[in-house]
VOSE-228556 format. One record per residue (C-alpha): residue in one letter; x, y, z; chain. Coordinates in pm, whole numbers. Layout:
// VOSE-228556
+------+--------+--------+--------+-----+
! type !      X !      Y !      Z ! mol !
+------+--------+--------+--------+-----+
!    A !      X !      Y !      Z !   A !
...
+------+--------+--------+--------+-----+
***
This chain:
// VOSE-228556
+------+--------+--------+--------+-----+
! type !      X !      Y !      Z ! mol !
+------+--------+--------+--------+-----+
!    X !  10194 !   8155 !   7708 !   A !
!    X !  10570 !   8207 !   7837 !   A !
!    X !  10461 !   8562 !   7956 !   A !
!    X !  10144 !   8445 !   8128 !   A !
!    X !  10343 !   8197 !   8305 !   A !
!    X !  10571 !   8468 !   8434 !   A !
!    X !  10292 !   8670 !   8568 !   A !
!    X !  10114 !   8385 !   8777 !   A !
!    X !  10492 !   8272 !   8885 !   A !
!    X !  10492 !   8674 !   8985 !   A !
!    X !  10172 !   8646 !   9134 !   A !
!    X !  10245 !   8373 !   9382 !   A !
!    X !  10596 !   8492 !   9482 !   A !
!    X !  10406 !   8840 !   9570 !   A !
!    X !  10191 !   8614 !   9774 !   A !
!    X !  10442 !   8430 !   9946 !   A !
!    X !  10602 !   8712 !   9973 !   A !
!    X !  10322 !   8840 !  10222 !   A !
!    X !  10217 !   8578 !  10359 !   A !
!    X !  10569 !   8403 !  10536 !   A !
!    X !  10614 !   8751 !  10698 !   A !
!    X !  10269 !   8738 !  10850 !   A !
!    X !  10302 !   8419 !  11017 !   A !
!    X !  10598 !   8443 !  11172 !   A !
!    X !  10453 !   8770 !  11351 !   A !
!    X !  10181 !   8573 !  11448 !   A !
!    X !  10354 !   8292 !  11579 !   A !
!    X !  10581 !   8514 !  11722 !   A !
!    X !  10282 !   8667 !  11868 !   A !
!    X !  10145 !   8329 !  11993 !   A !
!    X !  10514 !   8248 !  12175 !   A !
!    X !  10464 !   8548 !  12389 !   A !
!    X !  10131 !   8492 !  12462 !   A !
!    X !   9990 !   8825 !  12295 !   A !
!    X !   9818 !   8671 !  11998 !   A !
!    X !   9501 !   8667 !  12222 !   A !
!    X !   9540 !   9006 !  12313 !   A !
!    X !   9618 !   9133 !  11962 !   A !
!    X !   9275 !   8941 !  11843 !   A !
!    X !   9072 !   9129 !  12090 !   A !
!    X !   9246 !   9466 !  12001 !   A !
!    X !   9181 !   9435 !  11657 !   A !
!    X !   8924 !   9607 !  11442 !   A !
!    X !   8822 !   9385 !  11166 !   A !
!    X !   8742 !   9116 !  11437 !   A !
!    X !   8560 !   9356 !  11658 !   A !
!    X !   8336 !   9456 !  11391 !   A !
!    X !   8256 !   9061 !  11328 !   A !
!    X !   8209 !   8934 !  11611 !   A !
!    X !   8115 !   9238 !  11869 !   A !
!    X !   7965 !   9455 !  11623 !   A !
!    X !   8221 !   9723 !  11752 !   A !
!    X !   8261 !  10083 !  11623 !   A !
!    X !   8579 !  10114 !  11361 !   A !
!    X !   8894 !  10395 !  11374 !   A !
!    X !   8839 !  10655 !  11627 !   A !
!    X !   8508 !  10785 !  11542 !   A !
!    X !   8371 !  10908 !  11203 !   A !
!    X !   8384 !  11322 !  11315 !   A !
!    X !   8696 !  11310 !  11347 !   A !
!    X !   8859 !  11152 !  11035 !   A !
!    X !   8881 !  11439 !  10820 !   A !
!    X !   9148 !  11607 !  11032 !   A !
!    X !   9394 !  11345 !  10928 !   A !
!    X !   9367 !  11428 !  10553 !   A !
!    X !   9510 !  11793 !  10614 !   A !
!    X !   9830 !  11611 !  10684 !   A !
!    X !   9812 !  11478 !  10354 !   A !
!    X !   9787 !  11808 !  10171 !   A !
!    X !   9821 !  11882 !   9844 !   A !
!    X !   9838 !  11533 !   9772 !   A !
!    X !   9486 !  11444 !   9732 !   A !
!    X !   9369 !  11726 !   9499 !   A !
!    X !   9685 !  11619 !   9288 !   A !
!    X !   9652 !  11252 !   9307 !   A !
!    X !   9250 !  11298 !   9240 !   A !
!    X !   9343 !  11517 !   8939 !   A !
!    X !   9579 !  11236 !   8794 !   A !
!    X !   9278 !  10990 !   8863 !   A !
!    X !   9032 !  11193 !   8672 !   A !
!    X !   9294 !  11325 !   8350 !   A !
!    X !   9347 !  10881 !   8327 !   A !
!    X !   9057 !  10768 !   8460 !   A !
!    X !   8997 !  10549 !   8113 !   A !
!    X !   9325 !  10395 !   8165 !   A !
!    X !   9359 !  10338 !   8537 !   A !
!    X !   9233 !   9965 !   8497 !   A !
!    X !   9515 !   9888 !   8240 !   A !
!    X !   9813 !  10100 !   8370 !   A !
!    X !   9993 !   9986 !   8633 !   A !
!    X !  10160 !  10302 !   8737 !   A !
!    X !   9778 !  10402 !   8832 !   A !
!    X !   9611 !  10069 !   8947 !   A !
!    X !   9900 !   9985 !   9204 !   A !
!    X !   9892 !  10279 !   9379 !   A !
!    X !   9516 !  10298 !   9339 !   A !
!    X !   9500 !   9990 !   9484 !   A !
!    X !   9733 !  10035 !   9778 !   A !
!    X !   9528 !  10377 !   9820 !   A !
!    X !   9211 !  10137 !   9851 !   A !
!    X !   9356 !   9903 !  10128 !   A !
!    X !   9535 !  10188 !  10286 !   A !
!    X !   9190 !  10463 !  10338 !   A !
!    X !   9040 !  10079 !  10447 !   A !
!    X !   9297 !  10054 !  10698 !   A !
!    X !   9258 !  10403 !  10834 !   A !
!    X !   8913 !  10360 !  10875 !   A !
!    X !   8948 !  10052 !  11083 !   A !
!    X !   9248 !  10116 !  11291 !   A !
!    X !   9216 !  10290 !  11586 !   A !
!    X !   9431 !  10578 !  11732 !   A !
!    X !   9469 !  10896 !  11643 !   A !
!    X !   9385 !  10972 !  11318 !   A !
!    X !   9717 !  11148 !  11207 !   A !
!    X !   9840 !  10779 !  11282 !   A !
!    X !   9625 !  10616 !  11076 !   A !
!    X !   9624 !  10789 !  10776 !   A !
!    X !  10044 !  10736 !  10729 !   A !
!    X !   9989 !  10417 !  10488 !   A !
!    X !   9813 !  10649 !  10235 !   A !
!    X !  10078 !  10895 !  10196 !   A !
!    X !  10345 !  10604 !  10007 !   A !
!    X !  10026 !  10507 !   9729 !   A !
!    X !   9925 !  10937 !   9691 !   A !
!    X !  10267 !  11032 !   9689 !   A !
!    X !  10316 !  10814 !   9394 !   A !
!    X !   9956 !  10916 !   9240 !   A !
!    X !  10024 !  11261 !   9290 !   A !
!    X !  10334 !  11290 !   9067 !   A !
!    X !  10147 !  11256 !   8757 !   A !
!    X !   9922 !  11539 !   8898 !   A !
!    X !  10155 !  11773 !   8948 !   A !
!    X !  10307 !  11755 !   8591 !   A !
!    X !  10028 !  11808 !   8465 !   A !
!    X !   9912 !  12163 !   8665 !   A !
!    X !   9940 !  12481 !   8454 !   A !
!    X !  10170 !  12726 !   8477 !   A !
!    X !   9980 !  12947 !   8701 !   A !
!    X !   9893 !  12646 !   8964 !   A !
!    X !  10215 !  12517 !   8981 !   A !
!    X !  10318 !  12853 !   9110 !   A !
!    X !  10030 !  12848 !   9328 !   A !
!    X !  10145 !  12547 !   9501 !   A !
!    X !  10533 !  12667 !   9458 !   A !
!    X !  10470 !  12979 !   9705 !   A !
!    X !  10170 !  12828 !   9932 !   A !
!    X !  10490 !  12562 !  10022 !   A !
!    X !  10724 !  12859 !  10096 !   A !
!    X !  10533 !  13091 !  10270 !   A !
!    X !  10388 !  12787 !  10468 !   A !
!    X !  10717 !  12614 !  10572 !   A !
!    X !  10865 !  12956 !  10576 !   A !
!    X !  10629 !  13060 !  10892 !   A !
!    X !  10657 !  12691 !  11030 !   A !
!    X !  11042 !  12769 !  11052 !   A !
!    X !  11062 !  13076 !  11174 !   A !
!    X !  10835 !  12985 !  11481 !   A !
!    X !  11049 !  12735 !  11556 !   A !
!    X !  11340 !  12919 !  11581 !   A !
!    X !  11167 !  13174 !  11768 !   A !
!    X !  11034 !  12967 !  12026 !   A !
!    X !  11322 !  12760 !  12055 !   A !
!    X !  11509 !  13105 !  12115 !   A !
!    X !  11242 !  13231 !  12386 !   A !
!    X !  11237 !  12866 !  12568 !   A !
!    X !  11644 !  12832 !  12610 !   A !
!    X !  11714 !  13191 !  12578 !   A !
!    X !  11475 !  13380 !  12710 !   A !
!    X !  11362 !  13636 !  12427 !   A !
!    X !  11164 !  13709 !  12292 !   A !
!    X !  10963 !  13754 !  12618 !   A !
!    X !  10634 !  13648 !  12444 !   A !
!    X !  10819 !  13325 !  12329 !   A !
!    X !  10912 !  13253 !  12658 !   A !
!    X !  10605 !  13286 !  12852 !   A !
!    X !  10391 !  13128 !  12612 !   A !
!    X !  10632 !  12812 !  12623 !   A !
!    X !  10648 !  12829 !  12986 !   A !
!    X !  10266 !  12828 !  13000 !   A !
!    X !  10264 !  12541 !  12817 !   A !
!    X !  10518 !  12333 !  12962 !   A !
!    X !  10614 !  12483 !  13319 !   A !
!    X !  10773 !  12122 !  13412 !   A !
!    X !  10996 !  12135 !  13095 !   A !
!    X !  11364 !  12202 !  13225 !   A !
!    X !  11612 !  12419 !  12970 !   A !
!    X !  11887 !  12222 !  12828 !   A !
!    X !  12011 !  12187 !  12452 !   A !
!    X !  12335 !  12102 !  12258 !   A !
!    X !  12546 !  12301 !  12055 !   A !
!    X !  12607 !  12052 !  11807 !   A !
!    X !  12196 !  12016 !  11753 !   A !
!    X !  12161 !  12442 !  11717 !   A !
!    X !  12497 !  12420 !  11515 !   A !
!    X !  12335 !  12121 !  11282 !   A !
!    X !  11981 !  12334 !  11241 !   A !
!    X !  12134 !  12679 !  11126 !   A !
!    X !  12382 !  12430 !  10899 !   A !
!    X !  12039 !  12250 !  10765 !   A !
!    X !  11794 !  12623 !  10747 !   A !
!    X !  12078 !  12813 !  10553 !   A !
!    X !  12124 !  12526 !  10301 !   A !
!    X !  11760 !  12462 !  10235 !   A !
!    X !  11733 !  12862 !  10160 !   A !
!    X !  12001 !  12818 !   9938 !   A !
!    X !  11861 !  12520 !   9713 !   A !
!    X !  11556 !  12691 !   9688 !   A !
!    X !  11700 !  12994 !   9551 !   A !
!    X !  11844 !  12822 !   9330 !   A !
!    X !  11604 !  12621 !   9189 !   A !
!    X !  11477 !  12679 !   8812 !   A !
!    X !  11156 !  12699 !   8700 !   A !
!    X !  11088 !  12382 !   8574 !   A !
!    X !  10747 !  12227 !   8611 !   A !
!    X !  10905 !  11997 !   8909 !   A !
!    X !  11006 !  12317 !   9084 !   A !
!    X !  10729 !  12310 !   9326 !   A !
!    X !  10780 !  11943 !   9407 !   A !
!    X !  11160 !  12029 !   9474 !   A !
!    X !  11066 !  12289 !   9695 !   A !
!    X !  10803 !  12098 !   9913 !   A !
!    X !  11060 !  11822 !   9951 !   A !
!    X !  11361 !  12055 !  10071 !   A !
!    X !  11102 !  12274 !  10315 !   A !
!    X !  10950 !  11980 !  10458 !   A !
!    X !  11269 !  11824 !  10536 !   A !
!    X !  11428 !  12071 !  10704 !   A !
!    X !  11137 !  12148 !  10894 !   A !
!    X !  11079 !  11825 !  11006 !   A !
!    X !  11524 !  11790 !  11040 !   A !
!    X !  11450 !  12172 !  11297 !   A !
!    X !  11157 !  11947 !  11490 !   A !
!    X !  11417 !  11705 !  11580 !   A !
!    X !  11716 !  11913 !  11671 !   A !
!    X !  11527 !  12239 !  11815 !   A !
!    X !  11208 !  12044 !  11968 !   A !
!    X !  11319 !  11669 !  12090 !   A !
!    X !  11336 !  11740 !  12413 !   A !
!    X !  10998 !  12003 !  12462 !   A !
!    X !  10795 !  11712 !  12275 !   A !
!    X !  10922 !  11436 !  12481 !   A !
!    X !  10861 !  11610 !  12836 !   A !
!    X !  10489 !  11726 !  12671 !   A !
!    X !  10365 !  11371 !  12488 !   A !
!    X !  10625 !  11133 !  12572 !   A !
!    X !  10501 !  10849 !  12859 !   A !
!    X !  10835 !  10800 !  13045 !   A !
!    X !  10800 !  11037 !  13327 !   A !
!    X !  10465 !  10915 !  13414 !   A !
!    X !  10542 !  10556 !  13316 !   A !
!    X !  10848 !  10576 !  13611 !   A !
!    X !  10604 !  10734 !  13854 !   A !
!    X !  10335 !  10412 !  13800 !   A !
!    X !  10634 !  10198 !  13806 !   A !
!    X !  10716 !  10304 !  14173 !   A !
!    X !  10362 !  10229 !  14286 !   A !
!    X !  10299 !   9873 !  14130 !   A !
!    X !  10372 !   9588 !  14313 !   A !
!    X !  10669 !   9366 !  14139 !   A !
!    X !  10418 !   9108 !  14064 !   A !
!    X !  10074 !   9103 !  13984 !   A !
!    X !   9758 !   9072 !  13783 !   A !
!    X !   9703 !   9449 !  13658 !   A !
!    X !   9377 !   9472 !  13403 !   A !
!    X !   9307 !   9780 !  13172 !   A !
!    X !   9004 !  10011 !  13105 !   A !
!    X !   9022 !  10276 !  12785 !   A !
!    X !   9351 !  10247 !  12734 !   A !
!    X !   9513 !  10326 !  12432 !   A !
!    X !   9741 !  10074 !  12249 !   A !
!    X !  10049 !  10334 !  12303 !   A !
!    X !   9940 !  10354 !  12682 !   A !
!    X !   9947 !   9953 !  12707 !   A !
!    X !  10285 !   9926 !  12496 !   A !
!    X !  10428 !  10204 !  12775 !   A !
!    X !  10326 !   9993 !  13031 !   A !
!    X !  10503 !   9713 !  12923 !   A !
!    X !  10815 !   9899 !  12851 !   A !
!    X !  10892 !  10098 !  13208 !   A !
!    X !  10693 !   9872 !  13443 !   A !
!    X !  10756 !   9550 !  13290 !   A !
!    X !  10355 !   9464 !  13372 !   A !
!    X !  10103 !   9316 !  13093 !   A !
!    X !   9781 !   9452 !  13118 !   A !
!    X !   9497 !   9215 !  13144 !   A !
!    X !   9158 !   9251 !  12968 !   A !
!    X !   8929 !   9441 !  13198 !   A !
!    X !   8746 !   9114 !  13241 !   A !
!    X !   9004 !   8968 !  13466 !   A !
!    X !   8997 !   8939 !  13787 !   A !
!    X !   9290 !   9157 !  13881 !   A !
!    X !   9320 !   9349 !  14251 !   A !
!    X !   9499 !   9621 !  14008 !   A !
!    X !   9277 !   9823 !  13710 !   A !
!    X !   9456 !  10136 !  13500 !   A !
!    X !   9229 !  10345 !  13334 !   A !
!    X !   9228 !  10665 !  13122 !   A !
!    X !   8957 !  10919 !  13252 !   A !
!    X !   8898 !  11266 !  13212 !   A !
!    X !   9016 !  11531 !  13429 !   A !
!    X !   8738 !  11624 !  13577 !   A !
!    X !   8650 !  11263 !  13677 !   A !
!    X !   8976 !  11197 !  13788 !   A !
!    X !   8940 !  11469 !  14041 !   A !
!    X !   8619 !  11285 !  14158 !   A !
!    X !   8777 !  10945 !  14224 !   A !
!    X !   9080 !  11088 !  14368 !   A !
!    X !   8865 !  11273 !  14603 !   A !
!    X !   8662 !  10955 !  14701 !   A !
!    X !   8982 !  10798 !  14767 !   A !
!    X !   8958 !  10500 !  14560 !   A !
!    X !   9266 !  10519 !  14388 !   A !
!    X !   9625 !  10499 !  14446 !   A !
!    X !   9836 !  10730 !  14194 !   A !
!    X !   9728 !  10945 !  13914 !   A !
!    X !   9940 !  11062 !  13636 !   A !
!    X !   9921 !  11232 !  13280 !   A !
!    X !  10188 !  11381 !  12991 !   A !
!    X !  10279 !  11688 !  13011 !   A !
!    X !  10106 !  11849 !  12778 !   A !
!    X !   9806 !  11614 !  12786 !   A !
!    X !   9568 !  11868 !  12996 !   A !
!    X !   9239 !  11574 !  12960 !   A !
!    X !   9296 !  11235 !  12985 !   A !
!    X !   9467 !  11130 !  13316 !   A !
!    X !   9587 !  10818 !  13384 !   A !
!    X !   9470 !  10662 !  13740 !   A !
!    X !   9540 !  10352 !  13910 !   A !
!    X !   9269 !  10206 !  14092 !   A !
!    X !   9374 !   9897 !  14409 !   A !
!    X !   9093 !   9630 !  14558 !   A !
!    X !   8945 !   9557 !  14223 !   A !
!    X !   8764 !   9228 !  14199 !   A !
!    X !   8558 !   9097 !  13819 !   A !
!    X !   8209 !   9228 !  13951 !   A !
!    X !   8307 !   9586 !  14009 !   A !
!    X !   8353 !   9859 !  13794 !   A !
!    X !   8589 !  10175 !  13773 !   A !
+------+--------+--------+--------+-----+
***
């Protein structure tokens, strides 16, 4: 009876736990007048009430689970070796169960769908552990030198190009960079290329070292994907924010909106609208308003059309986004369309 007791008592702190968070965001929400917004952007609501279309379309799902490799054919294999025991374990049914609400949440969400498939990777990391122990001798090497030769190649290319972007050579390095990003301008710090040869030499030397154990392949994932990911932020920061970050073009729209001003949104996406709040200061209303403003996302080739026809005022894009251009449109009233 005492031990039931503690459970519920569990039960409803985990609740509370949950719930107090939650509404303070949304009163925080409703404070700055966004909890309308936030209802119309999100899924679950739009499938009630409008019937809308979940996630980002169903074609394109499966990309996000390569970012989540091997941990589904280990977490699966964990599943199936307990599968009479994953109702009564808790080490399987909590994960399980986050894996449920997370693959429910990706589905939903929209966005890209290497965005939407982070919440999975806490609940099949944690599934996926019990996998691995249990591989055999001859998979767990399998996996052991797929990670190395795979991170291996991931860090040599960036060292390469990093080398042919600052540097110049290799030659192929360079012009294939340059093609890429011609607006991206040189510049790097020798603490950063100090700190990456630091972090590549030490991850080489903990993986030499590293017995064979049966969590030698784990081990070796860990260290190669860390430094890898440590090499993306020291060697790459600055090439991935002039190709997908939104403040150049963000500071361009800034200098063509008026400081004031109802400014409504068509197919934008929820990092376009957060960008716009950020450099310009501007809300964007639902396209329904009746705003003398609109910003829309169109492709390229209709942007060339409607820049052509004159009905815009300034077009912009990322740098490395070579499809979807951003365009501001002026004399907008509720009964016309973009």
């Amino acid at each position: 009876m005492l031990r039931q007791r503690s459970h519920q008592l569990a039960q409803v702190v985990g609740v509370l736990a949950g719930v107090v968070p939650l509404a303070v965001w949304l009163v925080a929400l409703q404070h700055a007048v966004g909890l309308d917004e936030w209802a119309r952007q999100d899924p679950l609501i739009a499938l009630l009430t409008q019937g809308g279309r979940p996630g980002g379309g169903y074609s394109s799902e499966m990309r996000g689970v390569l970012w989540s490799w091997p941990l589904w054919p280990l977490a699966l294999m964990a599943l199936w070796q307990r599968r009479h025991a994953v109702t009564i374990n808790p080490r399987l049914l909590a994960p399980a169960a986050l894996l449920a609400c997370a693959l429910l949440v990706w589905w939903l969400v929209p966005g890209g769908p290497e965005t939407r498939v982070l919440p999975a990777l806490a609940p099949l990391a944690l599934l996926a552990g019990p996998g691995l122990l249990a591989l055999r001798r001859g998979q767990a090497q399998s996996l052991y030198w797929f990670g190395l030769i795979l991170f291996a190649c991931l860090v040599t290319l960036l060292w390469v190009y990093w080398s042919g972007t600052h540097l110049g050579w290799p030659a192929f390095a360079a012009q294939r960079s340059a093609k890429l990003l011609p607006q991206y301008a040189s510049h790097w710090q020798p603490v950063a290329i100090v700190t990456a040869g630091l972090a590549t030499l030490g991850a080489v030397a903990i993986i030499v070292k590293l017995r064979r154990t049966p969590l030698r392949p784990l081990l070796a994932w860990c260290t190669a994907a860390s430094v890898t990911w440590t090499l993306v932020m020291l060697l790459g920061s600055g090439w991935l924010e002039t190709a997908r970050g939104y403040a150049a073009p963000m500071r361009s729209l800034a200098a063509q909106l008026p400081t004031a001003g109802c400014i409504s949104g068509s197919n934008l996406s929820l990092a376009t609208i957060a960008a716009v709040r950020v450099y310009t200061g501007h809300r964007i209303a639902p396209i329904s308003a009746n705003c003398s403003w609109r910003l829309a996302t169109v492709n390229r080739r209709k942007a060339e059309s409607v820049v052509a026809s004159g009905q815009v005022v300034w077009q912009g894009r990322r740098g490395a986004d070579r499809n979807e251009v951003l365009v501001l449109y002026k004399g907008f009233t509720q009964s016309r369309d973009n």
